[in-house]
Each structure stands twice: as structure tokens, then as C-alpha cells.
C-alpha positions in Angstrom: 103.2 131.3 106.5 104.0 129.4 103.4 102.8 126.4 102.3 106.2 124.9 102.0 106.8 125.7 105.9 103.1 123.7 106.7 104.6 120.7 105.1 108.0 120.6 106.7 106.8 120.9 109.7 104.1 118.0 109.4 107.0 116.0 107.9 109.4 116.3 110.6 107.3 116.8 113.3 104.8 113.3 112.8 107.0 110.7 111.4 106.2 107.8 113.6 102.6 108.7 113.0 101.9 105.9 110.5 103.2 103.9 113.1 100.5 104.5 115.9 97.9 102.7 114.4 97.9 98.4 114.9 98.5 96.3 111.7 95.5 95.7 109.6 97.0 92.5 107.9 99.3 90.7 109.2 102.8 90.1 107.9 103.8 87.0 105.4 106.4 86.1 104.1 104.6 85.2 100.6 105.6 87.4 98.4 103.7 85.1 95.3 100.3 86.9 95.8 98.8 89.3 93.3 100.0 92.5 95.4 98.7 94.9 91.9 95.0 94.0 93.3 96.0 93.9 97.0 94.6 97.0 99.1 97.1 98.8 101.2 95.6 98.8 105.2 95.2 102.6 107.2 98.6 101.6 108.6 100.5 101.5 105.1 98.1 104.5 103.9 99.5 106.4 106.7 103.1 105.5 106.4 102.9 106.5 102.5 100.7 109.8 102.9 103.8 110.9 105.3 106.8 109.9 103.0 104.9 111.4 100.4 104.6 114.1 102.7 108.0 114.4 102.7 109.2 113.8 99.6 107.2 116.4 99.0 108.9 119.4 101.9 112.3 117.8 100.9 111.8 119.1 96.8 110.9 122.6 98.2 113.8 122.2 100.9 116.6 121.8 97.7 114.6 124.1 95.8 115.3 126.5 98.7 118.9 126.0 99.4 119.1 126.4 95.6 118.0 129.4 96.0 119.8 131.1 99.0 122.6 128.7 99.5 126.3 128.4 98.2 127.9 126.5 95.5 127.7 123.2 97.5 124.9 123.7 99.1 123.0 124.5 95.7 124.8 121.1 94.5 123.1 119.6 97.6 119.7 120.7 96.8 119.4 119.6 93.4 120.4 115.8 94.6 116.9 116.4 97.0 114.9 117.7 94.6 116.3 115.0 92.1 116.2 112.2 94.6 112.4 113.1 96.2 110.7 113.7 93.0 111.9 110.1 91.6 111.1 109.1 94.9 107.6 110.7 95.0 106.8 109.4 91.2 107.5 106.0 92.3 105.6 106.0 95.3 102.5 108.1 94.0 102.5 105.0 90.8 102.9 102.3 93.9 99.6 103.6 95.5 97.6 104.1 92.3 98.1 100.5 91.6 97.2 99.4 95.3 94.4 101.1 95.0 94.9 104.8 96.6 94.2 107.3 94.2 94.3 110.2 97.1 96.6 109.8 100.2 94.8 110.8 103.6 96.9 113.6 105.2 99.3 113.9 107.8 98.1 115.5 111.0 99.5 116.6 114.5 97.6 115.1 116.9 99.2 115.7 120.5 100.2 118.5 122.2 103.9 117.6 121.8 103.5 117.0 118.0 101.9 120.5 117.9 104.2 122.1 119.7 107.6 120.2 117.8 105.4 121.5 114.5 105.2 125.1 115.9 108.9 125.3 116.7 109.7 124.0 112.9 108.2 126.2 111.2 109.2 129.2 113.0 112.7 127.7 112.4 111.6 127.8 108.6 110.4 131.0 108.9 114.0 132.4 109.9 115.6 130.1 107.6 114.0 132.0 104.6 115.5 135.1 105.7 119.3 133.9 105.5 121.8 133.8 102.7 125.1 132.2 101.8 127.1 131.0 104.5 124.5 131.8 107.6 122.1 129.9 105.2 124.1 127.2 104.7 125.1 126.6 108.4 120.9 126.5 109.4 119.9 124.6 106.5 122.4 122.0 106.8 121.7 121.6 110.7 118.3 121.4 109.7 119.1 118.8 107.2 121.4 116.4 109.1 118.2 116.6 112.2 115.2 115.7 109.5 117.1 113.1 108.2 118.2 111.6 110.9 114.9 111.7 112.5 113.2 110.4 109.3 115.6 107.5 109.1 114.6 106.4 112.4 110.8 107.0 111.3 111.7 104.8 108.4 112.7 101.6 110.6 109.5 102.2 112.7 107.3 102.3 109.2 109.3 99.2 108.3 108.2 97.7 111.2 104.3 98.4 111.1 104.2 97.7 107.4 102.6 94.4 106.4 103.4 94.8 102.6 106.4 93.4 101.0 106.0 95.9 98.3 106.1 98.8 100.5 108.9 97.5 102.9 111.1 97.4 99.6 110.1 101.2 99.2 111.3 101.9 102.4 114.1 100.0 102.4 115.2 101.8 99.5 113.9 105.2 101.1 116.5 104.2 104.0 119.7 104.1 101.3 118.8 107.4 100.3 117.8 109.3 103.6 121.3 107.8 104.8 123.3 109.5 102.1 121.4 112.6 102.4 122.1 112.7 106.1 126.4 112.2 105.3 126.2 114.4 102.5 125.1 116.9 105.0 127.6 116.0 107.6 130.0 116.0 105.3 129.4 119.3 103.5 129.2 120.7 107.5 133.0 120.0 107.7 133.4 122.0 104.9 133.8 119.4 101.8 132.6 120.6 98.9 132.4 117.6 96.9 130.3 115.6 99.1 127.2 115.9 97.2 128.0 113.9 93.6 
């Protein structure tokens, strides 16, 4: 099994886990205090280690359908890898400065978690063996589902935050995820032009 694989299946298969844990601080609306020497709670070290996570499956996802996919889809997967590396650089450079030079990793905890993780990767598993259009129909599925289920991770992150830094992140994180998701849809129905 390849690494790749591990990750997308922790990725899609835990994303409320950040949000399991209770706050550690609670939430203010002062945004005037030195947040650069703020520490981040488990919660928010949680909810970054998985978008980092990610970010992280999503670049080797694009690299993929760079790989085995057609003209659109390729077009699709450079946007993700594009799109998640900025977006990893910036988060990875947002923990540094609040202290979290190594993010804890994401685990599956529960049986259901397990099991959702054991059904992704064998769905990765026959992804990797598809080309072209058979490719493109999988990975596409695959990618409308993630997204979808990461955006709805996303407002659940936003919720358990207490950091005004880090609900920007994932504000902007939403914006993204969103046009990944339509891009997807979109290049379903057959438009080619949906990922500029």
C-alpha cells in the first residue's frame, strides 16, 4: 500500500476528528492580542495536523490524476497541487509561529473511522489501476465526495476553533474546497473548461 493511499484515507476518513476534543480557550472576539506568541490548544493542533493532512493527500491526488487522467482532468490536478501546496506553506508558517514546530498526527480511532479508512484506500488502490476516461469518472466521484465531506469538516473545525487566526485559515480553506468541489461537478458533466 502506498503512502499516498495511508494519507487519503486518514484525510477523508477523520475530518471531524479535531472536533472531538472540548475547547481549550475559549472564544473572543479580541482580535488586538499578540496571537505570534499565543499557543494554539490540542483542539486547533488537531484541526491543523488534519488540514495539513490533507493538503497534503490532495497534492498527491492532482499529482495522480496528472498522471492517469485526461486533458481536463490533468488541468484539474495541477489547480490541487497548486492550490494545497500554497495552502500547506501557509499553514505549516501559521503553526511555526504559534508555536508548533511538529503537528501531532491524525488517527482513526473507532471502529467506523477504521472501517470508512479501510474502504478508502482499497478504493485508492483500484483507482491507481485506471486510465483516461475510467480514471477520470472514479477520480472525479472521489473528488466531488472528499470535498464535500471536507467542507462540512471545515464548518465543524470553525466551530471548535478558538483562534481568530486560524478561523481565517479556514474560512479561506472553505472558498477553496468549494471551487474544488464545482470544478469537479462541473468537469463530471463533461465541461472541459471548468478548471481555470
Amino acid at each position: 500500500m502506498k503512502l499516498p493511499s495511508i494519507v487519503l484515507a486518514l484525510a477523508l476518513v477523520v475530518p471531524s476528528l479535531a472536533t472531538a476534543d472540548d475547547k481549550t480557550t475559549p472564544k473572543t472576539g479580541d482580535t488586538t492580542k499578540d496571537t505570534a506568541k499565543k499557543k494554539l490548544g490540542e483542539t486547533e493542533a488537531k484541526i491543523l495536523s488534519h488540514l495539513h493532512h490533507v493538503n497534503l493527500m490532495e497534492v498527491d491526488m492532482g499529482k495522480l490524476a496528472q498522471r492517469l487522467g485526461t486533458a481536463a482532468v490533468k488541468k484539474y490536478g495541477q489547480m490541487l497541487v497548486t492550490d494545497h501546496s500554497t495552502a500547506d506553506t501557509k499553514l505549516l508558517a501559521f503553526a511555526k509561529k504559534r508555536g508548533l514546530a511538529r503537528l501531532p498526527a491524525a488517527k482513526a480511532d473507532s471502529d467506523a473511522e477504521k472501517a470508512e479508512m479501510k474502504k478508502q484506500m482499497e478504493e485508492m488502490a483500484a483507482l491507481e489501476k485506471l486510465k483516461g476516461a475510467d480514471f477520470d469518472r472514479e477520480y472525479l466521484r472521489m473528488m466531488v465526495e472528499g470535498h464535500d465531506k471536507e467542507l462540512a469538516g471545515t464548518a465543524g473545525h470553525q466551530e471548535a476553533s478558538a483562534d481568530d487566526e486560524l478561523d481565517t485559515l479556514l474560512a479561506d480553506r472553505k472558498v477553496s474546497l468549494q471551487r474544488h468541489s464545482d470544478n469537479a461537478k462541473e468537469l463530471q458533466k463533461g465541461n472541459a473548461q471548468a478548471s481555470k
